[in-house]
C-alpha positions, 0 to 999 in steps of 0.5 A: 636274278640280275645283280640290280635286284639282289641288291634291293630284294631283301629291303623291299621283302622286310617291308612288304611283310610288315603288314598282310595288307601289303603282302602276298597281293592278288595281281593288280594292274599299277600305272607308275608314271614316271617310272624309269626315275629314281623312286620310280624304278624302285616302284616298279622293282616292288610291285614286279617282286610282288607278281604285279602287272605293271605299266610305266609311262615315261618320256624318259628325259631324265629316266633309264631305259636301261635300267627298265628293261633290266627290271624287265629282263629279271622277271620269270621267263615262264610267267607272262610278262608283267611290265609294259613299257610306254614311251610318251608324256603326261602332256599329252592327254592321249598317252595318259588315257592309253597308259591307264587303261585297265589299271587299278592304281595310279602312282604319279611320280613323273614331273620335273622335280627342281626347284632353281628350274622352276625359277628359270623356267616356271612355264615349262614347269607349270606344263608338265607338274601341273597340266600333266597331273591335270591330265592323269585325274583326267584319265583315272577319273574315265578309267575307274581307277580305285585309287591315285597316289601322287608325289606332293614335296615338303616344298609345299611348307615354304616359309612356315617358321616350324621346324617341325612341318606338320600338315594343316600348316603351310607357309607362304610358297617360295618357288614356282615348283612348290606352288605347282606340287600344292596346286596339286593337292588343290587339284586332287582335293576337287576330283575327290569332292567332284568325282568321288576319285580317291586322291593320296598326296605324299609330301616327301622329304630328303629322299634318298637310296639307289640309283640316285643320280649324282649328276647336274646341278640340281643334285641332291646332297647323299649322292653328290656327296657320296661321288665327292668323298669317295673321288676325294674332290673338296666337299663345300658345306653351305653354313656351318653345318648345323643346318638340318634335314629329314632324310627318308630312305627310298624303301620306306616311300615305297612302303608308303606308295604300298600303304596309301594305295591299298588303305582302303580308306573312304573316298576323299583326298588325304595328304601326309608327310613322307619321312623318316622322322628323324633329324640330322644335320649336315655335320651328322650326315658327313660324319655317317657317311665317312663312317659308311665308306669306311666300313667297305674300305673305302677313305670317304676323305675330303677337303671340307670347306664352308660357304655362306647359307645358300639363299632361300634355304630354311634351317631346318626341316622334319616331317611330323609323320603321325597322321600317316602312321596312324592312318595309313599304318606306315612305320620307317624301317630305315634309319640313316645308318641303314639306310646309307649303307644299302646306298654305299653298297650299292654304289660300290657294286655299281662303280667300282665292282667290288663283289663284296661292298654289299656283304660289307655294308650288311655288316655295318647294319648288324653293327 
């Protein structure tokens, strides 16, 4: 088994046991869109560890070809092979009808993900996140499918003053991304009323884990922060640090992929927060970081430096996730502390090649 499974199998199986409803599947046919981006490859990882068939659909623009055909190349080579890969965008209705075809469930994760590229951008953005999605109901309506779970964002509450976001209450939108995700669940809402297809939005949190990219300058905060720690460039903090997030590990949005998917619940279109639960400043977040490096031998030092609040930011954010427990049975497995050491482990095997930075960072769990 190639190295970029054994890193992920293990968290991956401790969920998939969680529930019989999850585990030991019969062999089902997925569509994951989007599926050569971050949590798409860790969908993918899941189901393929699960003996399923699955088709990505990617124009891989930002995702890894690479890492796909590792994922590919992993698989029993006494099986047929379960993962097809298609080269193509949701833009284009064809490609959408072509990819579904014969899947059961559809997991939508293909879209341009950044709010400040929203802004520069918005009709590029409204292109892929709003007609793509149109297109993959579109096609999963014709095809049958049983089921279509799709990635919403916590961007979605805007403005609301809560700091704990609960899902009857949205504010008013801040972005031209934000606007798209919930036009989506308007979308998903009226192909369940209209067309009888069931619809599960996820409004995700700070997702973070594996294969993250560091890179560009809509990065999210673990991995840049873990590529300037470790580099020991000055790390810039926007306020004093008290500003706070809900971090959920990678694993856990496959768990509610998983969950939401094969709920059986009756037709209609539902939407539920996606998030570990738990609270953590930025200060909490360097501190668990350093810590994490630390343990695999690593200085994790910095300058830290503080600017100004960045404009737009809200203080604090953290996903009331009841509705999903209750409905869809899911349950975090991954604190921050776990969570970050996967991450850190992986990293390490990853860039730096040490052989034992997972072993490492597994003891920083039992810790």
């Amino acid at each position: 088994m190639p190295r970029l499974l054994l890193l992920t199998a293990d968290y991956f199986m401790t969920i998939l046991r969680m529930n019989a409803d999850i585990n030991n599947l019969s062999t089902l046919r997925w569509l994951v869109t989007g599926g050569a981006g971050f949590i798409g490859l860790h969908l993918v990882e899941a189901l393929l560890s699960q003996g399923q068939e699955v088709v990505v659909l990617d124009n891989h623009v930002t995702g890894s070809r690479v890492t796909l055909k590792r994922l590919g190349a992993g698989l029993d080579p006494n099986s047929p092979a379960r993962l097809e890969m298609i080269e193509g965008d949701i833009r284009d209705i064809s490609v959408c009808r072509a990819a579904v075809q014969g899947c059961h469930h559809v997991l939508h994760h293909a879209a341009l993900g950044s709010v400040p590229a929203s802004v520069a951008d918005p009709a590029t953005t409204h292109a892929v996140n709003e007609g793509g999605f149109l297109n993959i109901l579109l096609a999963a309506r014709d095809a049958g499918v049983k089921s279509v779970v799709f990635a919403s964002s916590s961007a979605v509450y805007g403005d609301d003053s809560a700091d704990v976001k609960r899902e009857g209450q949205t504010g008013r939108v801040l972005s031209p991304y934000a606007a798209g995700k919930r036009a989506n669940e308007l979308q998903a809402e009226a192909f369940s009323a209209c067309f009888g297809l069931p619809t599960v939005g996820l409004r995700y949190f700070n997702v973070y884990g594996p294969r993250q990219d560091p890179a560009g300058p809509y990065a999210a905060v673990i991995p840049v922060w873990l590529t300037t720690l470790v580099q020991g460039r000055k790390l810039k903090i926007n306020g004093d640090g008290s500003t706070s997030r809900d971090f959920c590990f990678v694993a856990d949005v496959v768990q509610a992929n998983l969950r939401a998917a094969l709920c059986g619940a009756p037709v209609g279109a539902q939407v539920f927060n996606i998030g570990s639960g738990q609270r953590t400043t930025l200060n909490d977040l360097l501190a668990a970081l350093q810590h994490g490096l630390r343990a695999v031998g690593l200085p994790g030092t910095s300058q830290i430096t503080h600017g100004p609040f960045r404009a737009g930011d809200i203080l604090h954010s953290l996903a009331e996730i009841t509705r999903a427990k209750e409905a869809l049975g899911f349950a975090p497995a991954y604190d921050l502390k776990a969570g970050l050491a996967y991450t850190i482990g992986a990293w390490c095997s990853k860039t730096s090649g040490m052989r034992t930075a997972v072993q490492k960072s597994a003891t920083v769990l039992a810790g």
